[in-house]
N, C-alpha and C positions, 0 to 999 in steps of 0.2 A: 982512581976512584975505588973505593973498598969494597970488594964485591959483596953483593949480597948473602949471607947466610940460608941455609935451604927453610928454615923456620919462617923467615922474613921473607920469603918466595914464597911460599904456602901463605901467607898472610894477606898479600896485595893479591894473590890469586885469588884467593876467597872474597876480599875486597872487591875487585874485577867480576867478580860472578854474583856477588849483591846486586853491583850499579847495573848488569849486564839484565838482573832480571828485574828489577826496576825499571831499567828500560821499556821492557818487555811488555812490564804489566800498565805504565804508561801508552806506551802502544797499541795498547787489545783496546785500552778503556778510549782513546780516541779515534780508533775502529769502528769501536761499540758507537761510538756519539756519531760518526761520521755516518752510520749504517742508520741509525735511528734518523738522523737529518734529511738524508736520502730517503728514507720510507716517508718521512712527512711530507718530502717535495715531489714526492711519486701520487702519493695519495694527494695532495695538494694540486698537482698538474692531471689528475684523470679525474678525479671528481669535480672540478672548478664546475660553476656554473656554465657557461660558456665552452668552445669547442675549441681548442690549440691544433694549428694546424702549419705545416712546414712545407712550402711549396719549393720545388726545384724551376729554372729557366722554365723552361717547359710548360708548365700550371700541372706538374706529377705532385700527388700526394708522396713527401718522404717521411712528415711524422704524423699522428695524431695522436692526439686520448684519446680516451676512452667517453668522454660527453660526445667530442664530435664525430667518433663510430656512432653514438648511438642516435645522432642525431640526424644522419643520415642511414640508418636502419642498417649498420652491416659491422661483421668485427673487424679489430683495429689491423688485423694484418690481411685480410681480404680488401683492404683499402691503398696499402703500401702500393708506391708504384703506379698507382692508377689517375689516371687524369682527371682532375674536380671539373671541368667542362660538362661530363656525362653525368654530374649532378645539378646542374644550370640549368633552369625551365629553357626551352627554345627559343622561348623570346627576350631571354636576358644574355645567351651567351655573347650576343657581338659587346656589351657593355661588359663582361666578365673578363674579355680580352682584352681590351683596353684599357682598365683594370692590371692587370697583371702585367701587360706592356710599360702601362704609367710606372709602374712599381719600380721597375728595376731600370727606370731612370731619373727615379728620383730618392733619398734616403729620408723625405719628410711622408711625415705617417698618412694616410688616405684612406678612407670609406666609402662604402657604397650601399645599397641597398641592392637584393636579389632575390627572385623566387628560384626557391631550389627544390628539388624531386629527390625524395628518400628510394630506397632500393625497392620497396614496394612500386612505388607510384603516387605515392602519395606528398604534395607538394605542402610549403610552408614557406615564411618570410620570414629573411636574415639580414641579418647587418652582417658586414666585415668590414673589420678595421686592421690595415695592414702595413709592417712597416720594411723595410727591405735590411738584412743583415749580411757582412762576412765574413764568416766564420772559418777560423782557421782550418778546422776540424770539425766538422759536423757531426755530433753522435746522437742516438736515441737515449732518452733517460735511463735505459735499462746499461750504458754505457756499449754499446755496439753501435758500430759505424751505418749513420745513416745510409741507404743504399740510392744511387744515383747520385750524390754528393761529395765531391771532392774538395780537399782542403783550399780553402780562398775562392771559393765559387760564392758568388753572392745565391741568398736565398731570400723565399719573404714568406714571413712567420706574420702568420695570421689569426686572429678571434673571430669567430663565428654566433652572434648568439638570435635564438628564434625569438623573431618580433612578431610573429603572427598575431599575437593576440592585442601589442601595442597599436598593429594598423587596425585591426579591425575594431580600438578605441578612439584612433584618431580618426578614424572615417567615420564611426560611429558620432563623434563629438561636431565632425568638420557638417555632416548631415543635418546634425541637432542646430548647428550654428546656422545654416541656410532657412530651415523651419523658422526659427526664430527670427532670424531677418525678414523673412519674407512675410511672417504671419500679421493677418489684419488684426491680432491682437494686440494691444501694444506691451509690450514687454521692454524693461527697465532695470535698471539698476542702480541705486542709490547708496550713501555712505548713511551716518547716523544723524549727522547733522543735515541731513537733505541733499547735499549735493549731486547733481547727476552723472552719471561715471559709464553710462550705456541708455543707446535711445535708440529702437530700430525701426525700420518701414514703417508697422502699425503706428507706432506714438505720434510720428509726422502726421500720417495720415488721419487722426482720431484728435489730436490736440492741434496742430496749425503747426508747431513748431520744428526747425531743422534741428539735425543732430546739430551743428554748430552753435545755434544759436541753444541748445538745449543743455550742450557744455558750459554753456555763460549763467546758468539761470540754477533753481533751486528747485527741487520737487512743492516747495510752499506754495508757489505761482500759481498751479491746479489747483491750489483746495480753496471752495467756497469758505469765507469766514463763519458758518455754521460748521464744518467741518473740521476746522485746526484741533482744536481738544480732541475729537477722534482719531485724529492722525499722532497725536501726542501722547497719549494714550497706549497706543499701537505701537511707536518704537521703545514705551516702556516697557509692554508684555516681551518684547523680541527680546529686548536688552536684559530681561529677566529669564529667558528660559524659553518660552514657547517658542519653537520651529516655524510654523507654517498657521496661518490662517486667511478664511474667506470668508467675506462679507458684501453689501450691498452699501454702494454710499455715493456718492454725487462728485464728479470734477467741472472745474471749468476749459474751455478753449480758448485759443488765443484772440477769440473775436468776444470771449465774453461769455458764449454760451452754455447752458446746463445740463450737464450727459450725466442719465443715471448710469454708472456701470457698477460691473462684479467683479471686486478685486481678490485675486491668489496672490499674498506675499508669502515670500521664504527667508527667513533670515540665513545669512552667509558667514561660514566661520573659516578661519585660516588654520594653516596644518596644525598651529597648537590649539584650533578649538577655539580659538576668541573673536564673537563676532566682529564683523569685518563691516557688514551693510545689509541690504535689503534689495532682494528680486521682488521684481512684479510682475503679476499679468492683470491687464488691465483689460473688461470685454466692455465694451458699448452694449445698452441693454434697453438704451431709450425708447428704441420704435418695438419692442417687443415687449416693455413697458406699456406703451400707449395703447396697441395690439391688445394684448392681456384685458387692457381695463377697459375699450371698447369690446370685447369678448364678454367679455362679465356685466357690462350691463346689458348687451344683445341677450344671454342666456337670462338675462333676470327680469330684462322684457317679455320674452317667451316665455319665462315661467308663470309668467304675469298671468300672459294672453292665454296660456295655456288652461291655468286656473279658473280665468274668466268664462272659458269655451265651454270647459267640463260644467260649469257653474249653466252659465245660459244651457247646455246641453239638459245637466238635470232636469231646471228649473220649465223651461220648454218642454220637453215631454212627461214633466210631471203635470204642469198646468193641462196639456193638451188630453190628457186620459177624459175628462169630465167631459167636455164636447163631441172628443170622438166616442165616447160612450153614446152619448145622445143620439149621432148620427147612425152609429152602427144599431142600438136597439129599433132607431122606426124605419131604418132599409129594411132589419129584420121584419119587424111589423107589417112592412107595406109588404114584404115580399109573400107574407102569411096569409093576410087577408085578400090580397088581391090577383094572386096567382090564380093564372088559368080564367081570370074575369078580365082579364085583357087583352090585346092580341099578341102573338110572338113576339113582334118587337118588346112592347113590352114587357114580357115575363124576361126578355134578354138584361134589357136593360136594369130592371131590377137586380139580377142575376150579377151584374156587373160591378152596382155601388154597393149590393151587401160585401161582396168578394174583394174590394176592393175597401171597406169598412175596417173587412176583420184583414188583409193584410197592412193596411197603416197603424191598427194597433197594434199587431205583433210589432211591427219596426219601430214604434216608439216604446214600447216594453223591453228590447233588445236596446236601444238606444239607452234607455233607463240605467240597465245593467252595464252597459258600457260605462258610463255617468259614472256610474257608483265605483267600482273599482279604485279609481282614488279619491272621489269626493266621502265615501263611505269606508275607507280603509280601516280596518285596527290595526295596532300595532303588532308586530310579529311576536311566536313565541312558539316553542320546541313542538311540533307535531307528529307525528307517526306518518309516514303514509300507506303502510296496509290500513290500515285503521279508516283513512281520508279515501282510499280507493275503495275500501270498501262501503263505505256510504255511498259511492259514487255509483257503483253496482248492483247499491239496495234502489237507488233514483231511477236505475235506467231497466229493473228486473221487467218491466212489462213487455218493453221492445227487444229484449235478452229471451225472451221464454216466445216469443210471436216469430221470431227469424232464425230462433235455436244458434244463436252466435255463443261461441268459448271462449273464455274469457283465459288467461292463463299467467301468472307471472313468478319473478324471483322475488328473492328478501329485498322488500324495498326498505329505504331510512329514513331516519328520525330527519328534517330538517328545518330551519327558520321561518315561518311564514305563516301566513292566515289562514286559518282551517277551513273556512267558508268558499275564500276564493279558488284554495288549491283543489276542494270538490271539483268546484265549479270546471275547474282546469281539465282536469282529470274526466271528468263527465263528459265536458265539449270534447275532447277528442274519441273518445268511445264512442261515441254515440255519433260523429262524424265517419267513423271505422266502419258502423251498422248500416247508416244510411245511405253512404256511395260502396254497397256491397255490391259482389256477382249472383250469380244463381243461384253458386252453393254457398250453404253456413258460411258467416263470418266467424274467422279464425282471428283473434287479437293477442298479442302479446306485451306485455308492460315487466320493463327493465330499468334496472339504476344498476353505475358505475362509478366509482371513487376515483373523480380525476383530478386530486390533491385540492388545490382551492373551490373545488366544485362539485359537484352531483350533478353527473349525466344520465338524465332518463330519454328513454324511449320508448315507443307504442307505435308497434307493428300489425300491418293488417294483411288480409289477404284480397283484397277489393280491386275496384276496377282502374287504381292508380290515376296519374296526376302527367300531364306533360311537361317538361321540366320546363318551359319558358310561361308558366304559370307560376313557378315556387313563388312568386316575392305576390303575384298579385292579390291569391288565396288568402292573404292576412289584410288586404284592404277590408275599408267598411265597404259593408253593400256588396262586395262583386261576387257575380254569379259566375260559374262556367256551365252548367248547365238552365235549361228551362225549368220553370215553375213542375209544372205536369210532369215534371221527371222526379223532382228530387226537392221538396217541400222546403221552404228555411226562407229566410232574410239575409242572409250572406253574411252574418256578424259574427256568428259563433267562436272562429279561428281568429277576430280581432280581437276579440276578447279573450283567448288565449294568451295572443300573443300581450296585449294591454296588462294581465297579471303577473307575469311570466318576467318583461320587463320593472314591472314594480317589484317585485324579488332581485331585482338584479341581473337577471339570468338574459338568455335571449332561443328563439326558439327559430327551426326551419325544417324544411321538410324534404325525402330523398325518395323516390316517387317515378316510375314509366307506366306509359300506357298500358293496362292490361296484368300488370304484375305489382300489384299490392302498395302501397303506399310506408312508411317510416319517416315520422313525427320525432323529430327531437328537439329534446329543450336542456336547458343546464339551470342550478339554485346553486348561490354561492354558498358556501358552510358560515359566512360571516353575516349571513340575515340582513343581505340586499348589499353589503359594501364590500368592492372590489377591492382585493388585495392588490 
């Protein structure tokens, strides 16, 4: 062979040290990919959703990420080595070992469910799915030899991911499913063309019909022929758009009979949004129906009877003024003329039917005013009431200046009602303040408070108070708790209170001990008699 010239040696050398760094720079750059690939599967295996975890015989943690550090609240190498036992609620370890037992006598994959306790203390619910490997060589991603693990030792690589919040929707769901089952409402579920695809307790029990026999049959079956077009109707608006609506409308039973109920549908759509059918809740409404409109004509009898009372009540003590007139002027008469010309009996007796003249006409002149209150009402419209109290203290100045009572109050308000009556209102309790006074001066006080839908007034005294097992009687007609000779009146004044006080809307009652002063309170709605 011709040896090679030294030119032609220097030629292939240079040649050789081209390919050589050719090599080279092939090599860096499949370095470079090989290092980039590894950072994606590093960051790929510590971020995963889920917890990677590498168990030895044992149940020793030898690898984890970094999810399932932190899923168990500690870092990834304060975990190395450590037994996942001590992270097993107490009551799931004996299943965590049998568990792991199972594992590594079997190579088909297994799961289970566990409550498990983070470093804290703080517990949560996991699944693991685990499959048993062996591996020649056991390393950690970072390429270091797993520690406790030797080459051809089976191991079991496990996924860890927190279900807490899936159990506490399926126990959440599996609860809602028992409500439903159980509820005497009847709840249902239908397709579009009627058919019925769910019938629980209530519908048996509300329609006659089994679930079995409910699966054979059509939601049509219920509807009275009055009601088909409203049900047809009804899966048009759903099949168009509307969600949810309630109404009132009529089913039949399987005996025939006519239940008004209150139906809640929902229209159901599948994961892509296209309806699917129709939930219901079905309530029975019949006897509360019936209820209802015995209710309404009982109150419209009473409003009736009530009208009629007030009516005869007027009309009664209106007619009766002209006779008891009569009788009270010639008891007067006879008592004028013939006093002292007859003997004690007699001047008693006379004594007795004048006295007894003039209090039956006060009690039908009080009765009067009771009368009148609704038979006489105006209609309401915006009043003052400084303005209404103060007329009420120009009525009452003669028995204000005779007992030296002080009168004293805050900014009272504008509100809804009749100016005449709420004097009236206003008068009676003052002047109920004056007359069950002490010794000394009567001290009265008159307040209003804005309690949003209402106007809270009060009138405060300083008198001889009230025993509280009186509060409710005080607003009867007629009733006295004192005698005549004490304390003059016909006992109406405070029904009549309370009589105007209710036509306002409002309602009144009083807070009152023996010996320490009495408080009168009433409320006016701000809507001029209608409750919000």
């Amino acid at each position: 062979m011709k040896e090679k010239t030294p030119k032609e040696l220097v030629h292939e050398l240079r040649v050789h040290q081209i390919e050589l760094q050719m090599q080279n720079e092939e090599l860096k750059k499949a370095q470079l990919a090989l290092e980039v690939s590894r950072n994606k599967y590093l960051d790929l295996y510590d971020f995963a959703p889920v917890g990677f975890f590498t168990f030895t015989r044992g149940g020793r943690i030898a690898e984890v990420n970094l999810t399932g550090a932190a899923l168990l609240g500690a870092e990834r190498q304060e975990l190395l080595n450590r037994g996942f036992g001590h992270f097993v609620a107490p009551e799931n370890l004996e299943q965590w070992e049998r568990h792991l037992v199972s594992m590594y006598k079997s190579e088909e994959k297994q799961s289970c469910d566990l409550a498990l306790k983070r470093e804290d203390g703080a517990t949560f619910h996991a699944r693991l799915d685990s499959i048993r490997l062996a591996l020649p060589t056991a390393r950690l991603p970072d390429g270091q030899e797993q520690a406790g693990v030797s080459g051809g030792t089976p191991v079991v690589r496990t996924t860890v991911s927190d279900i807490t919040d899936r159990k506490r929707m399926d126990e959440n769901i599996r609860l809602l499913a028992t409500v439903v089952r159980n509820s005497n409402d009847a709840v249902t579920v239908q397709d579009f063309e009627g058919r019925i695809i769910s019938w629980n307790r209530g519908a048996e029990l509300m329609y006659g019909y089994s679930e079995d026999e409910a699966f054979q049959m059509t939601i049509w079956r219920l509807m009275p022929a009055s009601k088909r077009t409203e049900q047809e109707q009804l899966v048009r608006r759903l099949r168009a758009g509307e969600t949810i609506h309630s109404f009132e409308t009529q089913r039949l039973t399987r005996e025939g009979r006519l239940l008004d109920v209150w139906l809640t549908v929902t229209k159901l759509v599948d994961d892509a949004g296209t309806p699917v059918g129709i939930a219901s809740t079905d309530r029975d409404i019949t006897e509360r129906k019936r209820a209802e409109e015995v209710l309404r004509k009982t109150i419209a009898d009473m409003d009736r009877s009530n009208k009629e009372l007030e009516q005869f009540a007027y009309v009664a003590s209106h007619d009766l003024q002209e006779p008891l007139r009569m009788v009270a002027s010639f008891t007067q008469l006879l008592a004028k003329r013939y006093k002292d010309k007859l003997d004690a009996d007699a001047n008693e007796f006379i004594g007795y039917a004048v006295d007894g003249a003039n209090r039956m006409q006060k009690m039908i002149n009080d009765l009067l005013s009771y009368s009148r209150v609704e038979t006489r009402g105006k209609p309401f419209e915006a009043v003052g009431c400084t303005a209404i109290l103060n007329q009420a203290l120009t009525n009452l100045r003669m028995v204000i200046e005779e007992t030296g009572a002080m009168i004293t109050q805050d900014p009272l308000p504008t509100v809804m009602g009749e100016e005449s009556q709420l004097v009236q209102l206003f008068q009676n309790l003052i002047d109920n303040a004056i007359k069950f006074r002490r010794e000394e001066p009567p001290r009265i006080h008159i307040s209003a408070e804005d309690r949003g839908n209402d106007w809270f007034f009060s009138v405060k005294d300083n008198g001889i108070g009230i025993d509280p097992q009186y509060n409710e009687r005080i607003f009867i007609i007629f009733q006295r708790l004192h005698r005549r000779e004490e304390y003059p009146g016909t006992g109406i004044g405070l029904t009549i209170c309370k009589k105007i006080v209710e036509r306002h809307g409002g309602r009144v009652w009083v807070d009152s001990q023996p010996g320490n002063g009495s408080t009168f309170y009433f409320t006016i709605p701000k809507t001029g008699g209608l409750r919000l």
